[in-house]
OpenMM code with the backbone's topology and positions (N, CA, C; nanometers):
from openmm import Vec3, app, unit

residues = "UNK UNK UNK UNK UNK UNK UNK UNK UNK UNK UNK UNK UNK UNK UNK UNK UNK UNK UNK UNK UNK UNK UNK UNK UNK UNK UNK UNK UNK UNK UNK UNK UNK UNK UNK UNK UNK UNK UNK UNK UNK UNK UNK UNK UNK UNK UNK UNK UNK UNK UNK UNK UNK UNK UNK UNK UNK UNK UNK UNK UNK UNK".split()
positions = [
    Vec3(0.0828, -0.1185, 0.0000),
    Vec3(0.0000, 0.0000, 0.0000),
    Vec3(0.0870, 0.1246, 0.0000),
    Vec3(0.1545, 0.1526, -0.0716),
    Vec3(0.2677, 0.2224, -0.0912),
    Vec3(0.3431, 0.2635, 0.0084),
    Vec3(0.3685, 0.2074, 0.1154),
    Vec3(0.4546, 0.2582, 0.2534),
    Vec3(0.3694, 0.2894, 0.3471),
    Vec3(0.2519, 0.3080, 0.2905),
    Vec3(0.1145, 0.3372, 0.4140),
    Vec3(0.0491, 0.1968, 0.4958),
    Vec3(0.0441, 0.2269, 0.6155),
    Vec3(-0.0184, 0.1519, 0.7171),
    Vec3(-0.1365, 0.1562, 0.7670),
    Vec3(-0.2444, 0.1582, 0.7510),
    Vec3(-0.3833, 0.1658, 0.8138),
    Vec3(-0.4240, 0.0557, 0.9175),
    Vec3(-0.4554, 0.1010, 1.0518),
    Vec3(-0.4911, 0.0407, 1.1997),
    Vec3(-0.6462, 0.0560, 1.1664),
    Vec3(-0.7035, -0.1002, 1.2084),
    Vec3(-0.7789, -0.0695, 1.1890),
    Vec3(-0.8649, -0.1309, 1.3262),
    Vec3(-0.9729, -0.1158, 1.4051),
    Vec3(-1.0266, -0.1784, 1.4878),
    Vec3(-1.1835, -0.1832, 1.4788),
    Vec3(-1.2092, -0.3108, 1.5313),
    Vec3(-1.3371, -0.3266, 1.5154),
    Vec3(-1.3956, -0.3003, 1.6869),
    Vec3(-1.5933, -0.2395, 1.6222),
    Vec3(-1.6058, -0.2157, 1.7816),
    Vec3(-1.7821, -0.2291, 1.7967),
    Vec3(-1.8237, -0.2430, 1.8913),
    Vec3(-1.9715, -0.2207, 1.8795),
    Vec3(-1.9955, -0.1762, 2.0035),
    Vec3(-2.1203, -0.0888, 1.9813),
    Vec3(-2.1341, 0.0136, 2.0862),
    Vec3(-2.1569, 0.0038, 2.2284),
    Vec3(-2.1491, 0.0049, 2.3679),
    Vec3(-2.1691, -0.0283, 2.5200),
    Vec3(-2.3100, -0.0290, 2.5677),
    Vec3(-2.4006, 0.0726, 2.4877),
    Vec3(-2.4648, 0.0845, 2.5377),
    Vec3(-2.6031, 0.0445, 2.4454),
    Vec3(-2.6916, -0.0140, 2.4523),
    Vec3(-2.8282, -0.0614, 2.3589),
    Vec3(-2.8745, 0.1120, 2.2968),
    Vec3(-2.8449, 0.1178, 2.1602),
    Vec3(-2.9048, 0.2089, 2.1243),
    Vec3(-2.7988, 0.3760, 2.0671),
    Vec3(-2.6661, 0.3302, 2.1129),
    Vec3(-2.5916, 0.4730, 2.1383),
    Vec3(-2.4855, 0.4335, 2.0039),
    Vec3(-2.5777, 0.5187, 1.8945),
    Vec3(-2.4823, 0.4980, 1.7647),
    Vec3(-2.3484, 0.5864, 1.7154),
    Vec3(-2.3222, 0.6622, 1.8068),
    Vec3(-2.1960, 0.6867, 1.7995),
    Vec3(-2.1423, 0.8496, 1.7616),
    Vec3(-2.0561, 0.9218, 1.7116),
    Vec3(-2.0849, 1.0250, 1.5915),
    Vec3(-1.9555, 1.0386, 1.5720),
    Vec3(-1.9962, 1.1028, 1.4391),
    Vec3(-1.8813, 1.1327, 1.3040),
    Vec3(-1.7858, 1.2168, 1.3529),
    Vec3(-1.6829, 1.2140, 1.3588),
    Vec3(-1.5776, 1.3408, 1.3990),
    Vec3(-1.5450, 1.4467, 1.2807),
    Vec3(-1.4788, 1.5329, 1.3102),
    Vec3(-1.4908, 1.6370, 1.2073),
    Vec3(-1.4045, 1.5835, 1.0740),
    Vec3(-1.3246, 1.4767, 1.0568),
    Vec3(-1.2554, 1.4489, 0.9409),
    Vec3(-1.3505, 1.3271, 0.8678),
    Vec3(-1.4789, 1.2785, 0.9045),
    Vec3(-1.5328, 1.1864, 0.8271),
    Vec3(-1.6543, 1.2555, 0.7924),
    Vec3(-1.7440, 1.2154, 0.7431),
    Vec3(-1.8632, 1.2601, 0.6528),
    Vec3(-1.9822, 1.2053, 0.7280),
    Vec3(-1.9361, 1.0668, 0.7946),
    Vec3(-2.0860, 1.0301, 0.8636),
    Vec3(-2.0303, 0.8863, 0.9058),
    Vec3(-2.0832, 0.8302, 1.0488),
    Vec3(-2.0888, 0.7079, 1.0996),
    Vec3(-2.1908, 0.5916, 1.0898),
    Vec3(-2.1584, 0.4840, 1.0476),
    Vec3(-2.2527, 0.4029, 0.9830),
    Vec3(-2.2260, 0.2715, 1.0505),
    Vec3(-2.3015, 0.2492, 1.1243),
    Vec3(-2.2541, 0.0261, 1.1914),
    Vec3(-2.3331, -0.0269, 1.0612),
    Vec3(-2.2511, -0.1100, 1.0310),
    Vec3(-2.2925, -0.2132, 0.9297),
    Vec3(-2.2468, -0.3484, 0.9486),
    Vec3(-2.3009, -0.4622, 0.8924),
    Vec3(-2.2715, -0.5925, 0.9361),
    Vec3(-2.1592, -0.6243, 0.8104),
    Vec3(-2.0868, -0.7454, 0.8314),
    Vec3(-2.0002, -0.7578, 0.7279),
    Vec3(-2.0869, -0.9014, 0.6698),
    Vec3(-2.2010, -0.9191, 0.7217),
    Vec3(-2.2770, -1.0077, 0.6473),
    Vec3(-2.3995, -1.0323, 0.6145),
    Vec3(-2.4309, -0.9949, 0.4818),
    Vec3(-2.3643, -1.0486, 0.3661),
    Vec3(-2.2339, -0.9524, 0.3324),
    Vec3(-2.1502, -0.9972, 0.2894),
    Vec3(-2.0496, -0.9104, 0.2613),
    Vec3(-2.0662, -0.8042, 0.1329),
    Vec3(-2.1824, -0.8082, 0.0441),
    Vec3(-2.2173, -0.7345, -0.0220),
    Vec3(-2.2783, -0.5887, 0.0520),
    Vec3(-2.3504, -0.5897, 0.1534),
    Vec3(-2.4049, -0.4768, 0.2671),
    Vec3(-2.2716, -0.3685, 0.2751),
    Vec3(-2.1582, -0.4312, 0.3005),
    Vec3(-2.0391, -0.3256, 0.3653),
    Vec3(-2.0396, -0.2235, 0.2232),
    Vec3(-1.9692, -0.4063, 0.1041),
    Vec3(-1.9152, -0.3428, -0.0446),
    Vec3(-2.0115, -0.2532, -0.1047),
    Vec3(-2.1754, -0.2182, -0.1002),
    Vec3(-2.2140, -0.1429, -0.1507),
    Vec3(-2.2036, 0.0225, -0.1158),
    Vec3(-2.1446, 0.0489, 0.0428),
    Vec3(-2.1120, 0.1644, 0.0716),
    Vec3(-2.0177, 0.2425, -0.0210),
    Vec3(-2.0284, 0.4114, -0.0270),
    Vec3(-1.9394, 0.4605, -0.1334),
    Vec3(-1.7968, 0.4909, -0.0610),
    Vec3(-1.6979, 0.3569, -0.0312),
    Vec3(-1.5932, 0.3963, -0.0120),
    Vec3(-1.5002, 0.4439, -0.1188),
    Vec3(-1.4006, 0.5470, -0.0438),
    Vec3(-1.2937, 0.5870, -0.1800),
    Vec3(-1.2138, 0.4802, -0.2086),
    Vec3(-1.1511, 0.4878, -0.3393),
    Vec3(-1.0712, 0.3668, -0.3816),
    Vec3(-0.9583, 0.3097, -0.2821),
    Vec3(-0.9018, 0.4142, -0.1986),
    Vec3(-0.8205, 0.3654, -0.1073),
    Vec3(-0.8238, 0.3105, -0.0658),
    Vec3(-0.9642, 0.2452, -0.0133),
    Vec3(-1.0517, 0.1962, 0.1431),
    Vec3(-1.0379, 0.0637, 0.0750),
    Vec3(-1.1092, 0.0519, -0.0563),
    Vec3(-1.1322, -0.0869, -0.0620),
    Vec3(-1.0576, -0.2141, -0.0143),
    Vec3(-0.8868, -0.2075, -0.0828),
    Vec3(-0.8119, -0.3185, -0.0072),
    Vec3(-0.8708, -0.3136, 0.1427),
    Vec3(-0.8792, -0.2045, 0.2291),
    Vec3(-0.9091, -0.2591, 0.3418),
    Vec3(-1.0054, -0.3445, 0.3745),
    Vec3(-1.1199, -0.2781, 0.3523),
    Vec3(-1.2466, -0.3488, 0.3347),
    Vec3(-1.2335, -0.4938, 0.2782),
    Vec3(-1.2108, -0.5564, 0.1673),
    Vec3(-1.1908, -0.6590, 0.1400),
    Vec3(-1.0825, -0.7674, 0.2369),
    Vec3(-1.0184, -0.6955, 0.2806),
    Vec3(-0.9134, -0.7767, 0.3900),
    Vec3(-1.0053, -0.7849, 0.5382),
    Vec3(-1.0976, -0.7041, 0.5844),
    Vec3(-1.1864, -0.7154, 0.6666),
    Vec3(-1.2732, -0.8413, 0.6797),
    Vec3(-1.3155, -0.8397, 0.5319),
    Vec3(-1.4089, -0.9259, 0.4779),
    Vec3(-1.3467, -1.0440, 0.4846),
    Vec3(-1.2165, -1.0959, 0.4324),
    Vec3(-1.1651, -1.2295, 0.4553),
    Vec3(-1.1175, -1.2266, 0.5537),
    Vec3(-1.0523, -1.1528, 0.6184),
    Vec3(-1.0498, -1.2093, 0.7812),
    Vec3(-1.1141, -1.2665, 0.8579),
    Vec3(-1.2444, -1.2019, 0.8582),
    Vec3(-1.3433, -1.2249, 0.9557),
    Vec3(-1.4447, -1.3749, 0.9153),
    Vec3(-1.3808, -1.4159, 0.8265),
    Vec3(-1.4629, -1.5275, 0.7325),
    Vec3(-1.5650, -1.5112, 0.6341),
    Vec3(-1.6475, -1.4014, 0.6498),
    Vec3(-1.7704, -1.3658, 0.6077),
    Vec3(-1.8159, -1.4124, 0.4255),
] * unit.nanometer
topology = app.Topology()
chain = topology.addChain("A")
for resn in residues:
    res = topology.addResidue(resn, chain)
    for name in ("N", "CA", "C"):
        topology.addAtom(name, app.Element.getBySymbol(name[0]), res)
């Protein structure tokens, strides 16, 4: 990924109901399931994202 490293962590929320919010460098916060794995891939990530996303996706088995 050209010398770039992306951390990535997975998380779900503490409390029943408390969805979270966007910080000022993203556009909007979204929980999504990674299954079907088509649900994540239809989001409009930028091209960057995808390797991640797809490495998400086989990790996790889905």
């Amino acid at each position: 990924m050209h010398g770039f490293r992306m951390r990535v962590w997975l998380a779900e929320p503490t409390r029943v109901g408390d969805r979270g919010r966007a910080g000022a460098a993203h556009e909007r916060l979204e929980w999504v399931s990674l299954d079907p794995p088509s649900q994540v891939r239809q989001l409009p990530w930028l091209p960057a994202d995808l390797p991640i996303i797809e490495a998400l996706v086989t990790v996790l088995g889905r």
